[in-house]
C-alpha positions as CSV (number, residue, x, y, z in Angstrom):
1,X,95.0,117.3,93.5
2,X,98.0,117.4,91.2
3,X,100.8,115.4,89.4
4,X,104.0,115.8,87.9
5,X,106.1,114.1,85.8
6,X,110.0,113.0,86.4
7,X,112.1,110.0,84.8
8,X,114.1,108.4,87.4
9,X,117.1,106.5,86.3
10,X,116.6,102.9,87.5
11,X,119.1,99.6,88.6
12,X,117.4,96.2,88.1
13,X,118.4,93.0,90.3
14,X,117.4,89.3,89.1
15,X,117.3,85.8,91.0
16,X,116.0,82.6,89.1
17,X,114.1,80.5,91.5
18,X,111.5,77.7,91.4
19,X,107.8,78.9,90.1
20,X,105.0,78.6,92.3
21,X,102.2,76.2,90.6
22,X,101.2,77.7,87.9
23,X,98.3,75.9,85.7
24,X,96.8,77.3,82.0
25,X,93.6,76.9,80.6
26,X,93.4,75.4,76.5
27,X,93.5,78.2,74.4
28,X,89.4,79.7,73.2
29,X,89.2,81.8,70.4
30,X,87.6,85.4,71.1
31,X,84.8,86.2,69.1
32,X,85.0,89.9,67.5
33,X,82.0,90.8,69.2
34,X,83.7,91.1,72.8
35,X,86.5,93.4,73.4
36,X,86.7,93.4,77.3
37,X,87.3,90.6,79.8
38,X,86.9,90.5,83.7
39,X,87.7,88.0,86.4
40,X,84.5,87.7,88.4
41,X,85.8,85.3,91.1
42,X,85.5,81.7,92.4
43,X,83.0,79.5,93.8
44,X,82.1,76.3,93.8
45,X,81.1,76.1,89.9
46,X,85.0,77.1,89.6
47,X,86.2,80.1,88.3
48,X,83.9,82.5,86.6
49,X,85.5,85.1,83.5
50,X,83.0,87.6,81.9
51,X,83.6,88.7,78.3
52,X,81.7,92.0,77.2
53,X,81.4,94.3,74.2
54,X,78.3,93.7,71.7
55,X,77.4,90.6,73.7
56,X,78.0,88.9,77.2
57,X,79.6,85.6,77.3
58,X,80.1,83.7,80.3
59,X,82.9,81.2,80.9
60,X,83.8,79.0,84.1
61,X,86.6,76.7,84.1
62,X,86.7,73.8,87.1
63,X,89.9,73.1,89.1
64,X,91.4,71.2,86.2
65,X,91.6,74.6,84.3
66,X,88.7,73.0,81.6
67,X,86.3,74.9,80.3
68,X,83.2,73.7,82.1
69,X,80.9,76.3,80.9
70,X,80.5,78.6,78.4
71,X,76.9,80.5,77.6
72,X,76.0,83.8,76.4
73,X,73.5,85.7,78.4
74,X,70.1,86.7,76.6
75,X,67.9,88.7,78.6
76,X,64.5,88.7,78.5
77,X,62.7,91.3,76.2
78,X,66.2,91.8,74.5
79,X,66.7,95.6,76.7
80,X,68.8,93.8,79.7
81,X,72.5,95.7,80.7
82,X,74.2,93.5,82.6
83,X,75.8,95.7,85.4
84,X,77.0,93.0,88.0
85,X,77.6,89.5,88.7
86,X,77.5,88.2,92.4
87,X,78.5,84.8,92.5
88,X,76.8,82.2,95.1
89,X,78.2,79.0,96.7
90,X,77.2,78.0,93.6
91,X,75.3,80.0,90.2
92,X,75.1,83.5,90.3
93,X,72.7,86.5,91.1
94,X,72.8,88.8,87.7
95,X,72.1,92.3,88.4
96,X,71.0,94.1,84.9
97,X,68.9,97.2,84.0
98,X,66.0,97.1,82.1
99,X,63.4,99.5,80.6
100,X,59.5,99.2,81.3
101,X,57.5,101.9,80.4
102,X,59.5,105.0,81.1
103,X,61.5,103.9,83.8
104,X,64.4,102.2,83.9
105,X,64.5,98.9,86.4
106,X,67.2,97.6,88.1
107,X,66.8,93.6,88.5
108,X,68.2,90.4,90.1
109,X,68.2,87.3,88.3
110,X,69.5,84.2,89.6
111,X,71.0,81.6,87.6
112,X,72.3,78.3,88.3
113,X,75.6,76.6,87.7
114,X,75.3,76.6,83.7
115,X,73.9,80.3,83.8
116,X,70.3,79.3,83.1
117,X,68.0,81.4,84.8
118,X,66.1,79.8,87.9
119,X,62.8,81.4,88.3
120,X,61.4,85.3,87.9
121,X,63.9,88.1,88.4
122,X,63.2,90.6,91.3
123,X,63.1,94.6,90.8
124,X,66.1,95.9,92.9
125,X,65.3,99.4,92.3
126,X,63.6,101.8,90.1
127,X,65.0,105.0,88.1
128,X,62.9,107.6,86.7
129,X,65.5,108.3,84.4
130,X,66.4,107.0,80.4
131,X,68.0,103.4,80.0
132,X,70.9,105.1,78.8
133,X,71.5,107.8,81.5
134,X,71.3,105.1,84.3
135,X,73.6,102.9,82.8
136,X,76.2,105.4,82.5
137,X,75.9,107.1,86.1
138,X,74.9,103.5,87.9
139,X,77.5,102.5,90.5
140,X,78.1,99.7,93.0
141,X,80.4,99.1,95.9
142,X,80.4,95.8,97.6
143,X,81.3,94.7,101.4
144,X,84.6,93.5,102.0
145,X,82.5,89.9,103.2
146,X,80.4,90.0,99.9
147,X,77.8,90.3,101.7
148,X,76.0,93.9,101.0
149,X,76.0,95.7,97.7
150,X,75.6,99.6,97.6
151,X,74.0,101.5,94.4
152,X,74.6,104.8,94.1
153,X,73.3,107.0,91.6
154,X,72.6,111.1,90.9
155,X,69.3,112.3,90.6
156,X,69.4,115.3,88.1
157,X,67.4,118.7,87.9
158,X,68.1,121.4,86.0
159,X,71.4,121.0,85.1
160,X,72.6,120.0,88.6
161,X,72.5,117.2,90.6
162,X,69.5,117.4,93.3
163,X,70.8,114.0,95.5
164,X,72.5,110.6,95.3
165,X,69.8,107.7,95.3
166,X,71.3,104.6,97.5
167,X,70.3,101.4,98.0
168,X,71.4,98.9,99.8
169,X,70.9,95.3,99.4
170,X,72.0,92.0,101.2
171,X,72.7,88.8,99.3
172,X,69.1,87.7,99.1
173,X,68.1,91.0,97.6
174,X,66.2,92.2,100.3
175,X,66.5,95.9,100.3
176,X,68.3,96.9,103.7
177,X,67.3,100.8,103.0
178,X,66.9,103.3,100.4
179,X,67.5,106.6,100.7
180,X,68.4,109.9,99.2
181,X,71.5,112.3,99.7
182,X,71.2,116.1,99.6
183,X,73.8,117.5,97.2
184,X,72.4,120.0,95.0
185,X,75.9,120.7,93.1
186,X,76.9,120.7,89.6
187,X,77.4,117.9,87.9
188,X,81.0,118.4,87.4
189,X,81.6,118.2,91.6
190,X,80.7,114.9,91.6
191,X,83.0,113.2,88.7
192,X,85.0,112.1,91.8
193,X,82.5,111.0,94.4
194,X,83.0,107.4,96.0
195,X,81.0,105.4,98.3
196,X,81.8,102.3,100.7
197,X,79.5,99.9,102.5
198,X,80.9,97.9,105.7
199,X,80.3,94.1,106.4
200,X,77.3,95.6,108.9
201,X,75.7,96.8,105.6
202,X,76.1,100.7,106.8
203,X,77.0,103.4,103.8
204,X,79.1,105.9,103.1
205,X,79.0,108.7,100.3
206,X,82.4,110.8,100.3
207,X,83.1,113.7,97.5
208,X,84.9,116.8,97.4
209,X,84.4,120.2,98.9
210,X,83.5,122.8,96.4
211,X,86.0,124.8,94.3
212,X,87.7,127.4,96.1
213,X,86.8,130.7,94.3
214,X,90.5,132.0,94.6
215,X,92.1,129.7,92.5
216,X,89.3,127.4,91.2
217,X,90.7,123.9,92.5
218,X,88.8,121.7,94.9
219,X,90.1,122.3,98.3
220,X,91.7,119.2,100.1
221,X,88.5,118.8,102.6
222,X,85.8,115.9,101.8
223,X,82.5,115.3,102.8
224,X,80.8,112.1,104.3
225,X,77.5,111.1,104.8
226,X,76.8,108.0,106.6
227,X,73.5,105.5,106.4
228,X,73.2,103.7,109.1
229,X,71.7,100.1,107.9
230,X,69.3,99.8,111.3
231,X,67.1,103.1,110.4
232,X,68.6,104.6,107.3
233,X,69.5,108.0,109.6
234,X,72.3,109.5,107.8
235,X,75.1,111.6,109.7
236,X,77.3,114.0,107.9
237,X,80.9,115.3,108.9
238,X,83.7,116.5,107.1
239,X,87.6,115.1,107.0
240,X,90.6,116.7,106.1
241,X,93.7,116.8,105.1
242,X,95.9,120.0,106.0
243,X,98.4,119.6,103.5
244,X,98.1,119.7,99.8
245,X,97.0,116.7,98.6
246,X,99.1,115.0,95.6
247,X,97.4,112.3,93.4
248,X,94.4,110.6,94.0
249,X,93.8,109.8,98.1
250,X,92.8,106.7,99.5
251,X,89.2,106.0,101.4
252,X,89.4,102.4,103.4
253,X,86.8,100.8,105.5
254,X,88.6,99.1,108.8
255,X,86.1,96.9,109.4
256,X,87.5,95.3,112.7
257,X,88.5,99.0,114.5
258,X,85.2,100.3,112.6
259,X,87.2,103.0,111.6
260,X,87.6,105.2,108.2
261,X,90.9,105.5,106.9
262,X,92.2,108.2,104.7
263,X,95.4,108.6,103.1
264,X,97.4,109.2,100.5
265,X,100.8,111.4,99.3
266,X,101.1,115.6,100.4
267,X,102.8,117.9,98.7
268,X,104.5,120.3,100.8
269,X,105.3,123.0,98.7
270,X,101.8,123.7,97.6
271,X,102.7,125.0,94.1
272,X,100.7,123.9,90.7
273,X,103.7,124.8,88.4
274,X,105.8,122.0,90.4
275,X,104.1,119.5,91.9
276,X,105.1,116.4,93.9
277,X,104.8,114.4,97.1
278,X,107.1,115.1,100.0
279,X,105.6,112.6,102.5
280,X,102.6,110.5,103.3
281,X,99.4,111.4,105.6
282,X,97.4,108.9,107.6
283,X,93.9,109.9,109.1
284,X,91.8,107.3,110.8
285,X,88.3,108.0,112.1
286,X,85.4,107.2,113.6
287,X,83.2,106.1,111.0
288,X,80.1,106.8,113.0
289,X,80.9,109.9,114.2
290,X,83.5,111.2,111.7
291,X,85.9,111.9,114.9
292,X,89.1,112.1,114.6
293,X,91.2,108.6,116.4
294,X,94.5,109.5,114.7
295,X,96.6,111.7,112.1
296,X,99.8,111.9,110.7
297,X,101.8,113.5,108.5
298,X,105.3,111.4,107.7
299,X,107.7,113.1,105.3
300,X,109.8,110.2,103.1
301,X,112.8,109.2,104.8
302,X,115.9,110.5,103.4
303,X,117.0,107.0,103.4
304,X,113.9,105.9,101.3
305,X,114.8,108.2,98.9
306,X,118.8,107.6,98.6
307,X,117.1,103.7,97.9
308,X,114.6,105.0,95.5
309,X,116.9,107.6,93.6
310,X,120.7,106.3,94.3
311,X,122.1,109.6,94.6
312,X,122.4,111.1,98.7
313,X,119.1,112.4,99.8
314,X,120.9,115.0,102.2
315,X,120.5,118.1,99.5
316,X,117.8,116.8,97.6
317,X,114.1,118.1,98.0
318,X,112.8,114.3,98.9
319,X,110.3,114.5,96.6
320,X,108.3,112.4,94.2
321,X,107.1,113.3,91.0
322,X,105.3,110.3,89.0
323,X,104.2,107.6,91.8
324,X,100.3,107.1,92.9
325,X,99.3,105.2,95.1
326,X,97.7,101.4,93.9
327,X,96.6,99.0,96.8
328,X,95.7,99.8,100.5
329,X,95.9,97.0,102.5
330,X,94.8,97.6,106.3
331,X,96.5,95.6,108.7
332,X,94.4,94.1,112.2
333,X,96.2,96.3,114.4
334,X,94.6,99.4,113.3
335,X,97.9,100.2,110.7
336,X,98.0,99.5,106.6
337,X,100.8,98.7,104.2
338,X,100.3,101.4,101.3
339,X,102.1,100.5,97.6
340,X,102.7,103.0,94.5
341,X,103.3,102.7,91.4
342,X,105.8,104.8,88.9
343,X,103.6,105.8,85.5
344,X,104.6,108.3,82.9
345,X,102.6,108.9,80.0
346,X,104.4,110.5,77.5
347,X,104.6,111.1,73.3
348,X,106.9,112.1,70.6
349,X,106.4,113.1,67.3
350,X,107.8,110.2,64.8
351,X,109.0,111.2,61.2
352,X,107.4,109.0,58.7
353,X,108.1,109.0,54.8
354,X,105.6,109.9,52.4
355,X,105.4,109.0,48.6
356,X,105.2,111.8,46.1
357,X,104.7,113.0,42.3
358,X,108.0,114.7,42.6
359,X,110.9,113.1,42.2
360,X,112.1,113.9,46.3
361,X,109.8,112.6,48.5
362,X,108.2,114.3,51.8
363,X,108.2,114.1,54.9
364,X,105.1,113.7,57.7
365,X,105.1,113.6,60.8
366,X,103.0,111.2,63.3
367,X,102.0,111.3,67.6
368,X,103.2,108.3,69.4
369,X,102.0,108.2,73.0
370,X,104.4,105.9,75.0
371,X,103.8,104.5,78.5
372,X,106.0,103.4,80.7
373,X,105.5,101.6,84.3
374,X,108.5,101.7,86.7
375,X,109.1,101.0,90.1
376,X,107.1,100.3,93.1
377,X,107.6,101.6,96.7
378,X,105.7,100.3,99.3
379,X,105.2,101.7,103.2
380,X,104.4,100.0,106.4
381,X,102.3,102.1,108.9
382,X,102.1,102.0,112.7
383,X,98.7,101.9,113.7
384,X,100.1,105.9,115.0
385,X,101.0,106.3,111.4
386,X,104.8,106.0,111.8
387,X,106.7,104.3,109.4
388,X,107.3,100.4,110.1
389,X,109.4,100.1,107.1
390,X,109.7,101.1,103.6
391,X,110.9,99.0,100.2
392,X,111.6,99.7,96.9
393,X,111.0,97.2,94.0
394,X,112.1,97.8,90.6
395,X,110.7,97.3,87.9
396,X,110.9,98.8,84.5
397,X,107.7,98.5,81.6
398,X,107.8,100.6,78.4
399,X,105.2,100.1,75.7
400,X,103.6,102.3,72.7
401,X,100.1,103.3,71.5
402,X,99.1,100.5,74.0
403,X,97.5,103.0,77.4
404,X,100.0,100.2,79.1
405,X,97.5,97.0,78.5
406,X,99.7,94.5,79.7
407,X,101.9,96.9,82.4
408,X,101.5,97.2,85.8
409,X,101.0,94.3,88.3
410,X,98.7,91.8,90.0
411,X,98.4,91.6,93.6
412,X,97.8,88.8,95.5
413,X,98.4,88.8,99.7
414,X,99.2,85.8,101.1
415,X,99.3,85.5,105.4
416,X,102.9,87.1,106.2
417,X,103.6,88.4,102.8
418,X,102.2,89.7,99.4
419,X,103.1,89.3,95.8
420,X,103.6,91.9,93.2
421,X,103.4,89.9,89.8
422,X,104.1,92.1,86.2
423,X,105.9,91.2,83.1
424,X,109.8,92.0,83.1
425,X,109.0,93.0,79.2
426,X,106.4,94.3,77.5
427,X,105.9,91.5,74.5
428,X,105.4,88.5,74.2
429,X,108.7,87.4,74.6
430,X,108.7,88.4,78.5
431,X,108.7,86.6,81.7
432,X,105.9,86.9,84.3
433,X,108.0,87.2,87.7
434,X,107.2,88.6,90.7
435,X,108.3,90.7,94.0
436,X,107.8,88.9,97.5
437,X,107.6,91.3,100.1
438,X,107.3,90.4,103.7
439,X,105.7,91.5,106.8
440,X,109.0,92.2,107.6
441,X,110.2,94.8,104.6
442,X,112.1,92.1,102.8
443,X,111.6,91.5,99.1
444,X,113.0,88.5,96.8
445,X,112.4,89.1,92.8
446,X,112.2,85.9,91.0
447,X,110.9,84.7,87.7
448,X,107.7,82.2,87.1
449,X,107.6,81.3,83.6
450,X,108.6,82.6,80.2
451,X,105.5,83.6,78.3
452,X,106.7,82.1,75.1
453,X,106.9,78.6,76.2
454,X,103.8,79.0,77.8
455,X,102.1,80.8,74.5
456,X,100.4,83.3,76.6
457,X,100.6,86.8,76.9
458,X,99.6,88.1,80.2
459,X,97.7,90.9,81.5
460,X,98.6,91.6,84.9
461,X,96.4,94.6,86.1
462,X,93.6,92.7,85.1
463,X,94.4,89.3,87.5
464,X,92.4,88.7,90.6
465,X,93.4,87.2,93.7
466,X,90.2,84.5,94.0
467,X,91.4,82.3,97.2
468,X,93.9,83.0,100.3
469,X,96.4,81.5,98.2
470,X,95.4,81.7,94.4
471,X,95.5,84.6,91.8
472,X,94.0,83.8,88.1
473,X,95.8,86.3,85.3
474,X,93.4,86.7,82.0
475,X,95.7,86.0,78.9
476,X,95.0,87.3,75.3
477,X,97.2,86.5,72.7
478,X,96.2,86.2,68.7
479,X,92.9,86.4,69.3
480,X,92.8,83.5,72.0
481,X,91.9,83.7,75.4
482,X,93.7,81.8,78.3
483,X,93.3,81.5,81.7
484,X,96.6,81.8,83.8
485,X,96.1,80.2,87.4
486,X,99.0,80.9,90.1
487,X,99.1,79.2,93.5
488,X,101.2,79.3,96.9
């Protein structure tokens, strides 16, 4: 899989229009403990935010925005790693490792509304590994209905992973099976394995081939193995793409067609000293069988392109250097509507002055890394995997010595369109607006609030769409955290 880089110039169109609802929480000040902060989701507390870092601190806000809740979570005998939060109608199940003897447990507490816990925890799982190692190589992956969660995790020897542990649990914490997966690869194969679980509850491991031995890159073929949730038989088959693959593909579950859907950007030209994307594949199958329903392989229309670029398309390569691909959204009749995002990391050595003992000072010199968010493309699929329609929205996001905090975009899909949402500068002196794209193709950019007057400063990539038609937007600014609520 490889990338590229290439700075396209960019034209930027702007309509004032009136905001959606948009509601803020009081300002809390963040305590230097916790440097990370995650939307969890809604329920009938209200909305739930984890905090993280040297402790956990829980806060939930009611529909008024107020902060109804707000408790730090001690676990018993002082070990606990709190590795997931699944919220209930109301309370929460915590899921957390902890160490007894020389294994490593994995538990379920519940708590209630206030985060106290209600009765004894259950064991979830057990790991005959360190605390340490397990809390670095644990994974999850939850049901589209919330109603399963998968754990995944490699069991080492020698130097190699031996299998993937799974476990699959529904909402009561009832283990629906637990099984093993034969690998027996280096470690190094499996930086890039991903697993899935359908609303039935069944599993899904997929990673990559091995490296080919003549030039030492993974090939462009992945392996599944499937768990079926009624007897835990697994069934392994192999998908493919036949075209270079460019960036990092897409797995989706279609739970109505009970299909698997891969996809993601090709790059026709194959070589590593120039690579790019030239079109788009599409592969649906089977997901209990692995066979093949449909495949595609669209190269970007040479309209797309003269939208994307604004020069004629008719003697250019059509190809794109710096977009990867963010959401996939499948759609009921068996198609999706894939979006992809314009990064460029980049630095620069900056000349600083330096004092000296001499009467002429010196000169230093210092890295600055910049990174810059542009424009986003999105593509309509066919359930045949033709193009519906394509659209460009542009966007422009340039920041320093930042890894592009506050850049990017929340997402939020709403019946017959979705929202893009990102700040039109990055400082606190931007505007939050946002992209409305239709089931049609058609797009509207409009602005929903100055950040200044607001005294927030938003961070888009980490919003969360919580409701059909609410997204909540964390906000740090000075050291204060705000919640950003924004409804349709």
């Amino acid at each position: 899989m490889r990338t590229g880089a290439l700075l396209l110039s960019l034209l930027f169109w702007q309509a004032i229009a009136v905001a959606q609802t948009s509601d803020f929480s009081a300002p809390t000040r963040m305590s230097a403990k916790l440097n990370r902060v995650r939307i969890i989701g809604k329920n009938q507390d209200g909305y739930v935010v984890r905090f993280s870092g040297n402790e956990e601190l829980i806060h939930v806000y009611d529909n008024e925005m107020k902060l109804a809740c707000a408790r730090t979570l001690d676990f018993k005998g002082g070990d606990g790693s709190l590795q997931q939060i699944l919220l209930n109608k109301t309370g929460a199940s915590l899921i957390y490792l902890h160490t007894e003897k020389k294994q490593t447990l994995l538990m379920m507490q519940p708590v209630n509304s206030k985060y106290i816990e209600q009765g004894k925890p259950l064991v979830v799982d057990t790991f005959d590994d360190r605390h340490d190692l397990v809390d670095n190589n644990l994974h999850f992956k939850i049901s589209l209905d919330q109603n399963y969660m998968l754990f995944y995790y490699p069991v080492f020897e020698g130097g190699r992973i031996k299998s993937m542990q799974m476990t699959c649990i529904d909402r009561a914490a009832t283990v629906v099976y637990k099984t093993y997966v034969p690998i027996n690869r280096p470690e190094k194969d499996m930086e890039y394995a991903k697993a899935l679980v359908d609303n039935a509850g069944n599993g899904y491991l997929i990673f990559t081939a091995e490296k080919n031995g003549k030039d030492n890159v993974y090939g462009d073929d992945y392996f599944v193995t499937r768990i079926d949730k009624t007897d835990g038989k697994q069934t392994s088959y192999t998908i493919k793409c036949e075209k270079e693959i460019f960036g990092e593909p897409q797995f989706e579950m279609d739970n109505v067609n009970g299909a698997l859907v891969f996809c993601g950007f090709y790059d026709e030209k194959g070589d590593p000293a120039d690579a790019a994307a030239n079109g788009f594949f599409f592969l649906r199958y089977d997901a209990p069988s692995g066979v093949v329903k449909q495949s595609s392989y669209t190269p970007f229309p040479a309209s797309f392109m003269s939208s994307l670029t604004g020069r004629d398309a008719a003697g250019m390569s059509n190809r794109l250097f710096t977009f990867n691909i963010r959401k996939a959204l499948l759609r009921l009749d068996g198609g999706a509507l894939i979006t992809a995002e314009s990064v460029i990391t980049d630095k620069r050595e900056v000349v600083t002055m330096s004092p000296s003992t001499m009467s002429t000072p010196y000169n230093t010199y210092r890295t600055v890394y910049t990174f810059a968010y542009n424009d986003i493309i999105a593509f309509s699929f066919k359930p045949d995997g033709t193009i519906d329609w394509d659209a460009v929205m542009r966007k422009k996001q340039l920041s320093e010595e930042d890894a592009g905090f506050n850049s990017s975009f929340a997402f939020i899909n709403e019946k017959d369109k979705v929202h893009f949402l990102y700040l039109d500068e990055i400082s606190t002196g931007g505007s939050l607006n946002e992209y409305k794209l239709t089931s049609k193709g058609t797009t509207e950019r409009v602005i929903l609030f100055g950040q200044e007057e607001k005294d927030v400063y938003i961070i888009p990539k980490l919003g969360k769409q919580v409701a059909p038609n609410e997204l909540v937007i964390p906000s740090v600014k000075n050291g204060s955290f705000r919640l950003v609520r924004v409804q349709y």
